[in-house]
C-alpha positions in Angstrom: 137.0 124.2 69.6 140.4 126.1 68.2 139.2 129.6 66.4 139.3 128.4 62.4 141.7 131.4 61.6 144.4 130.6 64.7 144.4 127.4 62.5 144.9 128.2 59.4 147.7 130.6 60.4 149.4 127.7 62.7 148.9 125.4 59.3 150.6 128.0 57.3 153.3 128.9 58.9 154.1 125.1 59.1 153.1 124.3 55.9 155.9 121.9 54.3 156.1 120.2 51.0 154.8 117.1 52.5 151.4 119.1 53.6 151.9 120.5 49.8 151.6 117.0 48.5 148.7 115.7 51.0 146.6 118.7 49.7 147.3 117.6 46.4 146.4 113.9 46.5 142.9 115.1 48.9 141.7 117.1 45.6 142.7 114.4 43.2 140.9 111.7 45.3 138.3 113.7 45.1 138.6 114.3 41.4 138.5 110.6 41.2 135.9 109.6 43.2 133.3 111.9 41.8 134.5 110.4 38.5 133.9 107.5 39.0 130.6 108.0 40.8 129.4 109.8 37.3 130.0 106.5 35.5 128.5 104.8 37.8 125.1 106.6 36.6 125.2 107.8 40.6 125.2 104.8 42.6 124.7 105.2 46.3 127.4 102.4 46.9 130.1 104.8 45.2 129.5 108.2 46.7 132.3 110.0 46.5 132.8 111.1 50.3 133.4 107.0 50.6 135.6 106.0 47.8 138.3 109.2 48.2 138.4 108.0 52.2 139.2 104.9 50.5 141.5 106.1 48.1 143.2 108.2 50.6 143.4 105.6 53.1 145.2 103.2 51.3 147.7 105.8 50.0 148.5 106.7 53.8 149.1 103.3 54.4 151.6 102.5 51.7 154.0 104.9 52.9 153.1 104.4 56.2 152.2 107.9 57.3 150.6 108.6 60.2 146.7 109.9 59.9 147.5 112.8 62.4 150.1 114.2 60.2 147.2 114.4 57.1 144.8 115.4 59.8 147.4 118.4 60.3 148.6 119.1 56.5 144.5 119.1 55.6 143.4 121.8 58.2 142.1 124.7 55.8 139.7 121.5 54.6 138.7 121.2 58.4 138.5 124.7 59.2 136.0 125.6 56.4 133.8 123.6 58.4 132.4 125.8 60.3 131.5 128.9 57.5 130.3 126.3 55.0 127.8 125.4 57.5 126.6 129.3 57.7 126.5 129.3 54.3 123.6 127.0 54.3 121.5 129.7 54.9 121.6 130.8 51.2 119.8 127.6 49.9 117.2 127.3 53.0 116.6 131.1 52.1 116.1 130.2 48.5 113.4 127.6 49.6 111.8 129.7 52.2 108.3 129.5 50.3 108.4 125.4 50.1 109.2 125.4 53.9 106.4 127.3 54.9 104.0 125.2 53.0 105.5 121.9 54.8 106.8 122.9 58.1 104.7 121.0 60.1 105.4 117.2 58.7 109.0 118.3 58.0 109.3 119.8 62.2 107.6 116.0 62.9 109.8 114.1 60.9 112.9 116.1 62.4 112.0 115.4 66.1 111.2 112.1 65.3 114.3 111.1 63.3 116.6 112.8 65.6 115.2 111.4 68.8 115.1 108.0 67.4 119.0 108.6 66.6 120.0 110.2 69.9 118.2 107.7 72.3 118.5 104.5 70.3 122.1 104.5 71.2 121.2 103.2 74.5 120.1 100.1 73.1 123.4 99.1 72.1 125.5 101.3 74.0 125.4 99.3 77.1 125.5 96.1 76.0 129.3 97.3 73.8 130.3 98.2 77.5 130.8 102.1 76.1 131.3 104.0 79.1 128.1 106.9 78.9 130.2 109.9 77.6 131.1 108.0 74.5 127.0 106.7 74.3 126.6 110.2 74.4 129.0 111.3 71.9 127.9 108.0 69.6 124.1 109.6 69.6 125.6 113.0 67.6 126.2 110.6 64.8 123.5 111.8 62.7 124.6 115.8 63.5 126.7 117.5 61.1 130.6 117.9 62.6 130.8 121.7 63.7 127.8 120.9 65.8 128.4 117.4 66.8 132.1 118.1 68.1 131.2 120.7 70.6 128.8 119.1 71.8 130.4 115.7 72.1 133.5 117.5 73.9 131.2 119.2 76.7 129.5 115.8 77.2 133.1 114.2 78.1 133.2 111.5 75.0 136.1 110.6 73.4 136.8 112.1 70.2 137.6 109.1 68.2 134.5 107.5 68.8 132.5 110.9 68.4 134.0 110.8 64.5 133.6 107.3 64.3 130.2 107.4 64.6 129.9 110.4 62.3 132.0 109.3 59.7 130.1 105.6 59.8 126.7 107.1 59.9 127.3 109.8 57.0 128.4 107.0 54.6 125.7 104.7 55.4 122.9 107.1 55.8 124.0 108.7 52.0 124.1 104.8 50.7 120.6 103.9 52.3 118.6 106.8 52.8 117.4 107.2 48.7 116.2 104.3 48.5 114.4 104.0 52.0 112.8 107.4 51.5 111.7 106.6 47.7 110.5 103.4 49.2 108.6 105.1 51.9 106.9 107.6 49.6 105.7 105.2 46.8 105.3 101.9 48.2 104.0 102.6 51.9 102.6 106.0 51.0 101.4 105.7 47.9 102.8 109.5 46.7 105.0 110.7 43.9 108.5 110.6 44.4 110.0 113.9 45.1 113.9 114.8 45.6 112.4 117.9 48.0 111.5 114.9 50.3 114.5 112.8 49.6 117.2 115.3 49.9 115.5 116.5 53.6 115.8 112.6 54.8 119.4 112.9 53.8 120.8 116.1 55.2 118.3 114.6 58.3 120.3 111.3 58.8 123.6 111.8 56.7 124.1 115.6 57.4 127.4 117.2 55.2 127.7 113.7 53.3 123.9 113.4 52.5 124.4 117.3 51.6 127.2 116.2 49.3 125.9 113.3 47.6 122.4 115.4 47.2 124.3 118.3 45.5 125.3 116.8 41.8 121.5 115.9 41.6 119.5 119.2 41.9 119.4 122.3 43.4 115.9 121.2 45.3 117.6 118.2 46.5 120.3 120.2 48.1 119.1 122.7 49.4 116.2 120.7 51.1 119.3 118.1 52.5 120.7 121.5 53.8 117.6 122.2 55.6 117.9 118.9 57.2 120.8 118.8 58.3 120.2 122.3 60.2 117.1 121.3 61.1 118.9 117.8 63.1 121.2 119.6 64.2 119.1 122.4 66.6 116.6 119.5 67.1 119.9 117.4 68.7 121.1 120.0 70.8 117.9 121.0 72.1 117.7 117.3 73.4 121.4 117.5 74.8 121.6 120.9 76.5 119.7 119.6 79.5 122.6 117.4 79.5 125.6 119.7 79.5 
């Protein structure tokens, strides 16, 4: 992967008016969508990650702009990535006294999940007619980008599947995974809700999107989403480095 600061100085010393604008209409899209996901009261089928790649979407295609020149005007967005990720570390360190008490379901839960969503690709990889690299690269779906990109590029998949997959699975996973996990812990086993629990299932299967759509609801939710995603995310590469 291209050093973060090479492309932020590449991006800048192209930076147009055009790349001005794109940055611009990213934000408000963003503005948007988390406005309208507050009337909403919060609904999963609204989260903002989804409706600005709407919004944004249909605005490329109105004036008929290519998706690789927004890719390009957007890169400080890309690049911070990677240090956001690091950054992680403050809430996981703020919840360092819940994690010790729970380590042991949550390090079950984690090898589980992320098993399930690495090798149950194979059950419809094959019968798509994906070549294996891109099987491969489709089983990071549940790993946050930084992570999942790397490790997709080593295994030979192509990149537009790779994101695909990320992109698909984010959404999804941050529309289904509240009320599956809520659904898990009072109907089937009969305990209190608890966003601790919920926000872990959705950093688990949604990483950076579950992170985002736990965030406006709680500090406990988001750090504890943070933890899952981290915690997919070594789990997932554990399982592919005998790959590499």
């Amino acid at each position: 992967m291209t050093d973060p600061v090479t492309e932020l100085l590449a991006w800048a010393r192209a930076l147009s008016w055009q790349g001005v604008a794109l940055l611009a209409l990213t934000f408000a899209a963003w503005a948007a969508a988390r406005r309208l996901w507050a009337a909403a009261r919060g609904s999963a089928f609204l989260t903002p990650v989804l409706t600005a790649a709407v919004l944004i979407t249909g605005v490329l295609t109105a004036i008929d702009l290519p998706v690789g020149d927004y890719g390009r005007a957007t890169t400080p967005l890309s690049a911070a990535l990677l240090p956001a990720t690091a950054a992680m570390a403050v809430p996981l360190w703020r919840m360092r006294v819940y994690l010790r008490a729970v380590w042991r379901p949550l390090v079950a839960g984690t090898i589980a999940g992320g098993a399930t969503s690495f090798l149950g690709i194979f059950l419809i990889g094959p019968p798509l007619g994906l070549p294996l690299a891109d099987q491969l690269g489709l089983g990071l779906r549940a790993v946050t980008a930084p992570v999942a990109i790397p490790l997709a590029q080593s295994l030979g998949s192509t990149m537009d599947v790779t994101m695909l997959g990320i992109l698909g699975n984010g959404l999804f996973g941050a529309m289904a995974t509240p009320l599956l996990a809520r659904l898990a812990l009072t109907r089937l086993a009969g305990l209190r809700d608890d966003d601790r629990v919920t926000g872990f299932t959705l950093g688990l299967t949604s990483h950076a999107i579950g992170v985002a759509h736990a965030a406006p609801r709680g500090g406990d939710m988001a750090a504890m989403a943070a933890a899952g995603m981290l915690a997919n995310a070594v789990c997932t590469t554990l399982m592919v480095i005998p790959l590499l």
